[in-house]
Every structure is written in C-alpha cells, then in structure tokens.
N, C-alpha and C positions, 0 to 999 in steps of 0.2 A: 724229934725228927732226925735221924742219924741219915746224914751225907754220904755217898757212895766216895770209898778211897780215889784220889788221883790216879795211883796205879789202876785201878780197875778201868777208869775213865780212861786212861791211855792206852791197855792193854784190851778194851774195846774196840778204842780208834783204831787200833794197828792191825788186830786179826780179819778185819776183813774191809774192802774195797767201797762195798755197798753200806746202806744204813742197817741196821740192828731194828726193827721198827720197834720190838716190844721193847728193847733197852732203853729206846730214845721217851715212848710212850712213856715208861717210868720216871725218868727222869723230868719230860714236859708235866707230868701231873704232879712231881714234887714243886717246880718251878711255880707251878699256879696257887701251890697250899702255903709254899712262902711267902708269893704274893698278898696274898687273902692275909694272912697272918697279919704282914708289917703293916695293913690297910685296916684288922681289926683294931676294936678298944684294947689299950693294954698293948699295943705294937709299938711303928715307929713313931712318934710326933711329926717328922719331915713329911714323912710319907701319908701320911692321916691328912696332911696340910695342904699338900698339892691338888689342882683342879686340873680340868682341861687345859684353860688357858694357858697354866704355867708349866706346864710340861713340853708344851709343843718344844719350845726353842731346844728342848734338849731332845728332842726326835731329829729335828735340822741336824744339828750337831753328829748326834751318832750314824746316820746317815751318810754323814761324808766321812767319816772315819773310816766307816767301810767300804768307801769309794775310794782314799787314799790306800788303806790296809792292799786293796786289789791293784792301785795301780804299781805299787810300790814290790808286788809279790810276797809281800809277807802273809803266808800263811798262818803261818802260828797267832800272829795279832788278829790277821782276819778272823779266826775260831772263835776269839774275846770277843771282837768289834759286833760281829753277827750275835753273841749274846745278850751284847749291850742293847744291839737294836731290837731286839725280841723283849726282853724286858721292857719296854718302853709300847708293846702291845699288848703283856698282858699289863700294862699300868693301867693303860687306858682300859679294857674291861674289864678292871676289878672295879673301876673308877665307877662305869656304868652301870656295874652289877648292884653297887651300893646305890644306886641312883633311883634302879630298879628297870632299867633302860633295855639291857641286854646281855651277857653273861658271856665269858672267854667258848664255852661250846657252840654258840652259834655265831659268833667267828669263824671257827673250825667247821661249822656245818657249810655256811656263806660259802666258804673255801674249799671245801672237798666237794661240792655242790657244782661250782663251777670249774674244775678241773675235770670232772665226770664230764659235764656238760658240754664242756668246748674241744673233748677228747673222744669222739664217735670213734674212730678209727684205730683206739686203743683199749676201749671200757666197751665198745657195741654201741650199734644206733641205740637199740632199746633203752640201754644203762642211760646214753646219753637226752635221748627224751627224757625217762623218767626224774631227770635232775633239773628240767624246764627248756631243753633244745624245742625250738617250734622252726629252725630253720633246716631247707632241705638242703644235705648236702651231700657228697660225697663221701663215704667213710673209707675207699678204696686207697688211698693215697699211694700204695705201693712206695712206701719208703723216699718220697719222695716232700722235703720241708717243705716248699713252696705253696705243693698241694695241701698242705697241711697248715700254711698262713692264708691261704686263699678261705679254709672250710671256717679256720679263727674267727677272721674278717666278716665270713657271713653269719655265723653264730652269734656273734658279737651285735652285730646289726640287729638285729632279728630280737636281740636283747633290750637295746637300743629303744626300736621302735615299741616293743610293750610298755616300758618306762616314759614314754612318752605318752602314749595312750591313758595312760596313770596320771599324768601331768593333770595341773589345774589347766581347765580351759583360757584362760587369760593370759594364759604364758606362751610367748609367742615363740615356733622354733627356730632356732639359728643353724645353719649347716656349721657353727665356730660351735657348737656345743661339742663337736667331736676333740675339738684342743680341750684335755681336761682344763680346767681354771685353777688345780690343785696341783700344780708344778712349779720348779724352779723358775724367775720371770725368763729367763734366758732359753729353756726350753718351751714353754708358753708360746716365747714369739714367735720361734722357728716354726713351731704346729698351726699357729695361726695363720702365718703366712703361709706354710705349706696347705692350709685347708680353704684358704682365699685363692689359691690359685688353681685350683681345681673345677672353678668358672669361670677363669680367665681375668680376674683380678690381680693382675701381678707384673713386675717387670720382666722385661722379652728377655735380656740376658743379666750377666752380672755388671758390665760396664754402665748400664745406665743406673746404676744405684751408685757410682763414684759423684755425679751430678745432685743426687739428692742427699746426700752424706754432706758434701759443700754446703747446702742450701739449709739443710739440719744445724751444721756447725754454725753457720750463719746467725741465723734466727737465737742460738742458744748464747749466743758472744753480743748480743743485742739485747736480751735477757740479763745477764748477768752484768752487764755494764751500768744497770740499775743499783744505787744506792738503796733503793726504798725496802726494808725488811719486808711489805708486804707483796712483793714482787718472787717470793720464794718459792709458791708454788707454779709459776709461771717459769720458775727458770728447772724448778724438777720436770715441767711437762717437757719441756725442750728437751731437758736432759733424757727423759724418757725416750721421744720422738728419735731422738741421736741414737742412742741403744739398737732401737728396735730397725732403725735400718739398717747398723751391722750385723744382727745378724740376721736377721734377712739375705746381707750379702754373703756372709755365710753360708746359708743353705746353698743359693746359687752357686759357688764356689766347691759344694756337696763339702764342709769344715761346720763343724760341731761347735758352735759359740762356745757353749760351756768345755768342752776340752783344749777348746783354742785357750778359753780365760787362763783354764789352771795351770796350761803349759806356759803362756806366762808368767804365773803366780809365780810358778817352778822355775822359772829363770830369774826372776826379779829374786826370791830369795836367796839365790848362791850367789850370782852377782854380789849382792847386797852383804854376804856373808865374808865372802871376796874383799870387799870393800874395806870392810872390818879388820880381815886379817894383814893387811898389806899396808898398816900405818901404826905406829904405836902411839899417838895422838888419840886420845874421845872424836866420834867424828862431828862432836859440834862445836869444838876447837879447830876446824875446818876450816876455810873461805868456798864461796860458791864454785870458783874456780877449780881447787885443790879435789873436792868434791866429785865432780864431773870428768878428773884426770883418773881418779881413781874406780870413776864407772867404768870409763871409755876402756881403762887396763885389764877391768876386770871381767867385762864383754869381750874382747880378745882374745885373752886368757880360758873361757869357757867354754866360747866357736871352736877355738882350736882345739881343744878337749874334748868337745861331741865332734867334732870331725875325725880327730883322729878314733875313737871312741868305734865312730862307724865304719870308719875302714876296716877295722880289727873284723868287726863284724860282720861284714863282707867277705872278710878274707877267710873267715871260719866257716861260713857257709858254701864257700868252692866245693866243687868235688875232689876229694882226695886230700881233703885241708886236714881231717882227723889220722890221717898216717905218719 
C-alpha cells in the first residue's frame, strides 16, 4: 500500500480553498484499508486487543484535544487532532464490522442520509423526503440561518417522534429525552435544566439559585463531615447536587459551565506555572503560607497581563489603529 508523498498532501491543501472530494475520497478509503488491516490476523496485537469498552476513554481524550487545538488556533495541530478523532470512528466500525454489527459505509450512509434530510432548502424537498424528511417545512429559507434552524428543529422532531413510535411500549416518554444522556455531565445539566424549564420548572432569575448553592454547600459539608467510608456515596450525591446548581446558574447567567471550567483550568495552570517560576525552592520545600504569597503574586502578575493584553486589543481594533 504506497502512501501519498507529504508534498502531494500539502500541495493539495494549498491549491485550493474548497475540499478535493475525489482526493479526500482516496485518501478516506486508504484510511479504512489500514484500518481493516491492523484489525485483521497477522496485523497489530494492540489493535486486535481493544473492544468498545477500552477505546472510549481515548475518544474523550481526542476530543478535547481538538477542542483545545481550536481554542488555542492552532491550525496545523487541529489537521492532526481532527485525524486522530477520525481514527477513533473508523476503530469502532471496523470493531463492529468484525462483530458483524455494522460496517464503516453505513455510517457514511447514516450520515449522508441525514444531511440530505435535514437540508430541504439545499438538496430539494424531494431529495430531502427521499432520505426519510416526513416533516413539513419550509425549504424557502431565503438565506436566512434562523430559518434554516427553525426547519432543523422540526425535521428533527419529526425524526424524534418516529423513534419513539419504534420505542417499546413500556418506555415511558420523558420531555428530558431531548438532553442527549451522551454528553459531557456539565453540558447534560445545562440541557436538562434548559429542557425543565420549558414547563416552568425552573428558577425566576439568577439570584435565587445564590440561596440554593448555600443550602447545596450546606448539605454536602454535613456529608463530608462523616468519618464513615460508607457515607461516600452520599457525599458524591451532594457533590453532584452542588455541580448541578452551578451550572444551572450558568445558564441563567447565559455562561457556558464547561467554557467557564476550562477558563479556569487556563488560569489555574499559568498561575500555577507562575508559581513555579518565581522560587528556586521544589514547592514542597514550601510552608502553606510562602505558598499562597506566591499564588496571590502570581494572580496579579496575570490580571495585569490580560488587562493590559486587552487594552492592546482594544487599541488595535480603533479606527485608524492600522495607519
């Protein structure tokens, strides 16, 4: 199996703006034959070894790589990170293909199936029935997104309810089936609580959830005040409980829990980097004290860095800043 030159590969990326479809096609069909390969007898051992199970954590994983790769603008790593995660879809259908479940093409069919489908306004009503559209909608959108999240919205529906129709009888419906259950738990909650208050199950503003954040923390510092090991899962339910009402307060706030986390993360580790560079001591040759002078410094140090950071920024965006 001879590999296409880098040069060629870059010298694809570069001549033109748009995809290559037939280039890319070549390329996704060698991708699947090397798959299948390191999956057959006589491949890799690692790769022969893995199941469902032990793969996921490394779908997690690559997934936020190319959540970081983007926030960070690294293009070039994103091109990697986006292969890495691709790989990790056709693992799993080779997975199943050897299982005898289902096969990397009808993935792609799944997929081309409902882009057709949820795209009236760009493939035709007809294209789009024929690919299973049973809802009526608008295909006029006149270039207009909204109209075109409005048509999603009821396609979507419409999708919805046949799979429900499908459903065993004994399963009761929940209006919360609309928050996938197959999400991060921090975007989970936001959907949930966004899809609970859509009945009026919800708090009137953001301030009254400062009240039950207190009454949360409460309960979970009562919890944990417990010696007893088998008290553990009583102090993760709290700890849940706490979670789930910030971000809750989140949403009201209209702040993205999981963006808030990571902007955190993102300051907790320069800080913390900060820390490090500012002592030539290990910092567990520390005292608690010396520790906390050297947060406090290093929190200062940073504020004033993204502030001044955004002035600039400010100042570049003026009119007349680029003469």
């Amino acid at each position: 199996m001879d590999l296409p030159r880098e040069s060629s590969r870059t010298e694809a990326t570069a001549s033109s703006t748009a995809t290559n479809a037939s280039h890319a096609a070549a390329l996704f069909e060698q991708s699947v034959a090397i798959m299948t390969r390191l999956r057959a007898p006589g491949g890799c051992p690692w790769d022969r070894e893995q199941s469902f199970d032990s793969i996921r954590k490394y779908t997690l994983e690559e997934t936020y790589e190319v959540f970081d790769a983007i926030e960070n603008r690294d293009w070039a790593h994103l091109s990697e990170e986006l292969g890495d995660l691709l790989l990790q879809v056709l693992f799993y259908a080779e997975m199943a293909a050897n299982d005898g479940r289902f096969t990397i093409s009808d993935v792609l069919d799944h997929l081309n199936r409902k882009l057709v489908r949820r795209h009236p306004h760009v493939f035709g009503e007809e294209a789009s029935r024929a690919a299973g559209n049973h809802a009526e909608v608008d295909a006029e959108v006149k270039g207009s997104s909204a109209a075109v999240l409005r048509n999603w919205e009821e396609i979507k529906a419409a999708e919805r309810a046949a799979e429900k129709s499908a459903e065993r009888a004994d399963r009761a419906h929940s209006r919360l089936d609309a928050a996938p259950r197959a999400l991060p738990a921090l975007a989970e909650a936001a959907r949930i609580g966004s899809e609970a208050s859509k009945c009026g199950f919800d708090w009137q503003e953001w301030r009254d959830l400062l009240p039950k954040l207190a009454e949360e923390t409460a309960e979970l510092e009562t919890e944990a005040a417990s010696s007893d090991p088998l008290r553990k899962p009583a102090i993760e339910a709290e700890l849940g409980d706490l979670l789930f009402t910030a971000v809750n307060l989140g949403r009201h706030l209209g702040v993205d829990a999981e963006m808030a986390l990571r902007g955190c993360n993102r300051r907790f580790r320069e800080r913390f980097r900060r820390m490090e560079c500012a002592t030539g001591k290990p910092l567990e040759e520390l005292s608690p004290a010396e520790l906390e002078s050297l947060w406090q410094d290093a929190k200062r140090a940073l504020d004033k860095d993204e502030a001044a950071a955004g002035a600039a920024a400010s100042d570049a965006s003026k009119p007349g800043a680029a003469r």
